[in-house]
N, C-alpha and C positions, 0 to 999 in steps of 0.2 A: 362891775363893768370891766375891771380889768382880768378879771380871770375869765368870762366870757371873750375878750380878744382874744388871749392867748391861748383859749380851747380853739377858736377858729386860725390862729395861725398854723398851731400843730396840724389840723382837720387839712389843711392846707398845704403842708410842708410836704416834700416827698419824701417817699420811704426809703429806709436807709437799703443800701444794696448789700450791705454786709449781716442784714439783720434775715436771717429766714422767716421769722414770725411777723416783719414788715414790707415783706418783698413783694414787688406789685408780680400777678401771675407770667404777663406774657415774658416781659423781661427774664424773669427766673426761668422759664422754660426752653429759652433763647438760651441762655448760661448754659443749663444743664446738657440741654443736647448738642451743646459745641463739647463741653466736657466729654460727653459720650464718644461724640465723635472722633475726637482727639485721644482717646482709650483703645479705639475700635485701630484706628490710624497704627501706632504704636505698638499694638498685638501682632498686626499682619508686619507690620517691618520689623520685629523680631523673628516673627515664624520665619516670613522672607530668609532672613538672616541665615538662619539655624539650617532651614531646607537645604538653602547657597553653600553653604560648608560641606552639609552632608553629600550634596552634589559633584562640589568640587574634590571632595575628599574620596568617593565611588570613582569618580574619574581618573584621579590618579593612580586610585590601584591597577585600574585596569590599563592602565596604560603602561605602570610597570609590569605586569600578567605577560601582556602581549608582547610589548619590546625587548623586556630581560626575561622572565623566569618560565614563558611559554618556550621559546626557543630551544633553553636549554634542557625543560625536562624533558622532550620529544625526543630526544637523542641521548641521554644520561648515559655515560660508558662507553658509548657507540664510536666508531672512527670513521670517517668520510668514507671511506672503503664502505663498510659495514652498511652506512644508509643508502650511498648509492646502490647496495647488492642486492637485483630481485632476489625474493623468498618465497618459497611455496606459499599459496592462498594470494597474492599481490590482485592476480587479476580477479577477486571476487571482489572488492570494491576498487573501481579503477580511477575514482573520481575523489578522492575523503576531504572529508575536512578534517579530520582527527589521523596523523598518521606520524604514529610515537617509533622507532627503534631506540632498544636499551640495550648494552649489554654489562660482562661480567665476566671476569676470568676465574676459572673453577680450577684447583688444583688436581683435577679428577680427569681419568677417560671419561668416555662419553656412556660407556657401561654402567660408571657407577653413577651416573646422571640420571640416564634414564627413567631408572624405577622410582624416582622421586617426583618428576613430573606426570608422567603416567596415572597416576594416583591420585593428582591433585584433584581438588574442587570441594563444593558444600555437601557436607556429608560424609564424605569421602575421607580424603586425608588432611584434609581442608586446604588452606592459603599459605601456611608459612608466615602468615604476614600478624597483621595488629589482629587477634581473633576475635576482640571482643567489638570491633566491628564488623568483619566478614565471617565469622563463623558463629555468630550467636556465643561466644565466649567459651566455644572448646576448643582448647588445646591442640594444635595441628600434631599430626602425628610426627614423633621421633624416630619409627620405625616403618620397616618397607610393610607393606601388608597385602599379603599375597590374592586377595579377594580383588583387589582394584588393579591386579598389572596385565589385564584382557582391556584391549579396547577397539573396537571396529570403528568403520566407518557410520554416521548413522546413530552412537551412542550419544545421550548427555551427557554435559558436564553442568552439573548443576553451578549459578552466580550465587543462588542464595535460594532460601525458603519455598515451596510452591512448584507446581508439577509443570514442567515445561519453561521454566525459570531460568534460563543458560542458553549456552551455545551449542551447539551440535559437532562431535567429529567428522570432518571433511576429508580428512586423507594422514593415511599412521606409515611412517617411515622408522621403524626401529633405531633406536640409536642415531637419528640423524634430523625427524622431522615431526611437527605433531600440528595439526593444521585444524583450527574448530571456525564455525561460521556461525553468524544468522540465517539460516537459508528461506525463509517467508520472503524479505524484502530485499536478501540481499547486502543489507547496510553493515554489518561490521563482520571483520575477521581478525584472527588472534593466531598467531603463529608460534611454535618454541623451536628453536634451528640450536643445532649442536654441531661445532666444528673447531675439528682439533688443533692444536697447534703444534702441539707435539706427544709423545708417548705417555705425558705425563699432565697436560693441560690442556680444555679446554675451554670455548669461547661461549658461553650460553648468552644468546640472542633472544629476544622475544620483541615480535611485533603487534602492534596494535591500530589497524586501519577502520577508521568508521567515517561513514556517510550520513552526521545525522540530520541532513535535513531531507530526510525520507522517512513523514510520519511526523505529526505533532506531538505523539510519545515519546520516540525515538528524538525526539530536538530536544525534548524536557531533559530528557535521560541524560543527553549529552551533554548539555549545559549546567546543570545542576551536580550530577555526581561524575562522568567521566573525566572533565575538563580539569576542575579541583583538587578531584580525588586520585587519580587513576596513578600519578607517580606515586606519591607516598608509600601505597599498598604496593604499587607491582614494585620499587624500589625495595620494600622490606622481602617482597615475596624471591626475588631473585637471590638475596642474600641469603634466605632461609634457607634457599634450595642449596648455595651453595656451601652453607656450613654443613644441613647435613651431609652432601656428597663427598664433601671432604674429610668428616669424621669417618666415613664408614670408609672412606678408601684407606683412612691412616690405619684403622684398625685392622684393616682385611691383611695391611702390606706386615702391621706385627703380628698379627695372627690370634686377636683380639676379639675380634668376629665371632 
């Protein structure tokens, strides 16, 4: 008698809530999918989290880009003089969003400058600069090479790889000017100005205007590699040009040459 009660009290009792193998269904299911949801809660306010940083942390960069390190590289070398001074090519984009003046003092005439820019580009004598970015990893030339010192108006100058790949010569001023363009749309122009200072030094200038929001190519282009990219390389490339100019004039002056 007495253990028949106490199988009806058990039969009776509720189940324990810590027990899985006595857990009434709805209750347990009510449990679990608060668990769930409190899983689910907690994933997204980490991600939150992590995105919020990665956002904040993108913004900040670009906020120093724009207020400090944009500024300056647009101008690297340059003197107020200098950027305010039209340059040949100005009026082919007259509008830019992209509009760098650099310069650089060469211990050289403008003679022994020359043949070093003249030459430039892929293929060619290449960049002077980091090669095994811009030139597929050859070696810019150390020397003048007489195959590359013709240039018209009209000619490429190849950027890189692929037939029609570059700029185009706009206008050749011997010793003094070298002017390339985009000429389809218009949007960017690239100038080298050479200007003395005196018998023994010159100013090498080089300008860089683009307009690229003409063309959703052209805006990719701008954004991704001109923006980023364009000091480092043209910083290296004007120094290249001016070590070699300057070795070959040291040599020319001992007779070296």
């Amino acid at each position: 008698m007495r253990a028949t009660a106490l199988s009806d009290q058990a039969a009776r009792a509720p189940a324990n809530a810590d027990d899985p193998g006595t857990c009434d269904l709805r209750p347990c299911a009510r449990r679990d999918y608060a668990r769930n949801v409190d899983k689910i809660v907690r994933s997204l306010s980490m991600g939150l989290a992590i995105w919020g940083g990665v956002a904040v942390a993108l913004a900040g960069l670009v906020a120093v880009y724009i207020g400090v390190y944009r500024p300056r590289q647009l101008r690297w070398g340059a003197t107020d003089e200098e950027v305010a001074r039209p340059m040949p090519g100005d009026e082919i984009v007259s509008r830019p969003v992209f509009n760098a003046t650099r310069a650089v003092t060469v211990n050289a005439r403008p003679d022994d400058i020359w043949p070093w820019l003249v030459q430039i580009g892929f293929g060619r004598a290449g960049w002077y600069s980091y090669d095994i970015l811009d030139n597929l990893g050859r070696h810019s030339s150390e020397q003048i090479l007489p195959e590359y010192q013709t240039l018209e108006p009209g000619d490429l100058i190849p950027l890189g790889p692929g037939e029609a790949s570059g700029l185009f010569v706009k206008e050749i001023r011997p010793n003094e000017a070298m002017v390339w363009w985009e000429r389809k749309r218009q949007s960017t122009s690239w100038v080298w100005g050479l200007y003395p200072i005196d018998g023994e030094q010159t100013r090498l200038i080089t300008r860089v205007r683009n307009d690229y929001r003409k063309g959703l190519s052209n805006f990719i282009f701008g954004i991704l590699l001109i923006e980023p990219a364009d000091f480092p390389l043209m910083r290296k490339c004007m120094l290249g040009v001016k070590r070699r100019a300057e070795t070959r004039a040291m040599h020319a002056k001992t007779g070296s040459v």
